[in-house]
C-alpha positions, -999 to 999 in steps of 0.1 A, spaced: -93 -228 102 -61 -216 116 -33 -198 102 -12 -227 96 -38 -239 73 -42 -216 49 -28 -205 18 -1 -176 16 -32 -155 -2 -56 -164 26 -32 -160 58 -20 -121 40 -56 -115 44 -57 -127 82 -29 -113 88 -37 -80 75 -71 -76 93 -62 -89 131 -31 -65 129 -59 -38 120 -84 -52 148 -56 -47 171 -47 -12 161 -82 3 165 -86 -15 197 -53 3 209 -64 37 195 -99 36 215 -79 33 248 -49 52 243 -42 76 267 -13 94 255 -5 122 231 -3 118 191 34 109 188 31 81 214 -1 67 197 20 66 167 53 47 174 30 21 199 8 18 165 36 10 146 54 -13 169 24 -34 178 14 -38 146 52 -49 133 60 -72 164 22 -92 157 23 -97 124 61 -105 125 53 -134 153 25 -149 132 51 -146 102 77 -167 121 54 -194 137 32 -200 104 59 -192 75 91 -197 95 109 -210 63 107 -174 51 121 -140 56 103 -115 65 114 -72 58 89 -53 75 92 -16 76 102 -11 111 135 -31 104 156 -1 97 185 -24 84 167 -35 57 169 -6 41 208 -7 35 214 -44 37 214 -74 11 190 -82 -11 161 -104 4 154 -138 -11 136 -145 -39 106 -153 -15 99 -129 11 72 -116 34 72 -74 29 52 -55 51 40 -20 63 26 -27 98 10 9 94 9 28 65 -4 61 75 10 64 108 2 102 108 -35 100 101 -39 70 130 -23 92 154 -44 116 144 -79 95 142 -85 96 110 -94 67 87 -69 71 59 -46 42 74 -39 8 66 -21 -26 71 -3 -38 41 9 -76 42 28 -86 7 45 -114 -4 70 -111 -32 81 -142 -51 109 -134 -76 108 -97 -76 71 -98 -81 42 -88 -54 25 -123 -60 2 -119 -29 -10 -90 -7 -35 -77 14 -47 -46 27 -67 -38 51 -85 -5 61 -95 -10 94 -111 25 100 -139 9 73 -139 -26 85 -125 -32 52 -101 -56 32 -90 -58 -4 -65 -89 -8 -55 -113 -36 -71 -141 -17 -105 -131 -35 -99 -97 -56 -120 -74 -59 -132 -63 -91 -123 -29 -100 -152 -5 -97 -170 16 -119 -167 53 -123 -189 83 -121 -188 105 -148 -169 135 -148 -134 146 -144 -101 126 -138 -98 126 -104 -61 122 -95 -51 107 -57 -22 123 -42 -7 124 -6 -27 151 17 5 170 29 25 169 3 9 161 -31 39 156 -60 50 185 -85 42 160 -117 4 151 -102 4 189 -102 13 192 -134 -7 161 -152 -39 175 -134 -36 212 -150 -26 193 -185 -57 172 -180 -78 196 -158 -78 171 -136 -93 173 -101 -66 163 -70 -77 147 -38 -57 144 -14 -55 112 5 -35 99 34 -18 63 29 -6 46 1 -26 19 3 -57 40 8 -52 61 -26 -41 31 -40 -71 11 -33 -97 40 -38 -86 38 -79 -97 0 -76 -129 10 -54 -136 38 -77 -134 63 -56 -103 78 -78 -87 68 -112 -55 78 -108 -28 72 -78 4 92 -90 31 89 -64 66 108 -70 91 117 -43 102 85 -28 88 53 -14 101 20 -1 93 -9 -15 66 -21 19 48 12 11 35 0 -23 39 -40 -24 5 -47 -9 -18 -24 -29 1 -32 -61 -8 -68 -55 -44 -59 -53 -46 -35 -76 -32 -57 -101 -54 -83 -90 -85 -67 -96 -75 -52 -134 -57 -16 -125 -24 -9 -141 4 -4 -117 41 5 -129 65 30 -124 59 62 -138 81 58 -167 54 30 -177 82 1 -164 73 -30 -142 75 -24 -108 106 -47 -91 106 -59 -53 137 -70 -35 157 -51 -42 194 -45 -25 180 -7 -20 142 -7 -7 136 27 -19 114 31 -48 117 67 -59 75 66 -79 43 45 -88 17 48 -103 -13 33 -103 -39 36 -129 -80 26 -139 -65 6 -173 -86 35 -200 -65 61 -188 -27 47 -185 -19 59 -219 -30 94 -212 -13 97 -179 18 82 -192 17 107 -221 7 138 -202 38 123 -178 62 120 -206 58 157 -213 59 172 -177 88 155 -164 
């Protein structure tokens, strides 16, 4: 079947894994140092999945994160292709495995369809068949946070809930360890755009997590500013702890 032919859910998920197949294919042979890795990453992921977005879907937009005006300009239309051709950039220069692909399609403010793909793992959670959200060991909460710089309020929910932090590298990696159960809790404060988080929040969503703003409120895509200042995304038995234990640290 080819791209053309299949559903939006379907062709996110292509989409998703052939940009990751192409990114680990580049990092076996690179030859340069981190920095270069990096930026080639990110432009041959953006400039592949952008050409498939335009011959298969050229009825509709397409904001990707390497389009630095969309950060400051209009509001996208209600339908729109968002994307993060490499979410992690750091830890793929770096070869690690915390990186992903993230492919979303919003549909009136709402992440209707997304896939992401972790192509360190040969791995990819997308609407086109969700997932169902894991079990979890017992023990402690285990809260997600960024490796380099986890947030003040994940700080401070984990010491309220003696909570343990691990720190993660992309978005779409914390965000899909709470629905692989590797995590239960992905707090994010500090600032995102709106392609860092339209993807997982799909999936997660999909497969039964709660995802929302920290302040408990839906989450809104295309918007005239991409930048999407928290998230959080949540196993559904604890969101009205977290929320609590955020309503009195913030």
């Amino acid at each position: 079947m080819t791209p053309v032919d299949q559903d939006d859910d379907r062709f996110a998920s292509w989409l998703a894994t052939e940009a990751g197949r192409r990114l680990l294919a580049l990092r076996a042979g690179f030859e340069g140092d981190d920095k270069s890795l990096a930026a080639e990453g990110d432009r041959l992921s953006h400039e592949y999945i952008v050409s498939q977005l335009l011959e298969h879907r050229p009825q509709d937009t397409v904001v990707s994160e390497e389009d630095g005006a969309s950060v400051e300009g209009p509001p996208p239309p209600s339908r729109h292709w968002l994307i993060d051709p490499l979410d992690g950039t750091r830890e793929y220069s770096e070869s690690r495995p915390d990186f992903a692909v993230h492919v979303a399609l919003v549909v009136d403010g709402v992440a209707r369809t997304g896939a992401v793909a972790l192509p360190a793992e040969d791995l990819v959670l997308a609407t086109d068949a969700p997932p169902r959200l894991a079990s979890r060991p017992a023990g402690p909460l285990r809260l997600l946070v960024s490796r380099t710089r986890p947030p003040t309020e994940a700080k401070a929910v984990a010491n309220l809930l003696s909570a343990e932090l691990i720190g993660m590298g992309s978005a779409g990696v914390k965000a899909m360890a709470v629905v692989r159960g590797l995590g239960d809790v992905y707090l994010h404060a500090g600032g995102q755009y709106e392609w860092d988080s339209a993807a997982p929040v799909a999936v997660a969503i999909a497969a039964g997590a709660h995802a929302s703003r920290l302040d408990g409120s839906p989450i809104r895509y295309g918007q005239r500013d991409a930048w999407l200042p928290d998230l959080l995304v949540c196993r559904p038995e604890f969101v009205t702890q977290i929320l609590g234990a955020l309503s009195s640290v913030r």
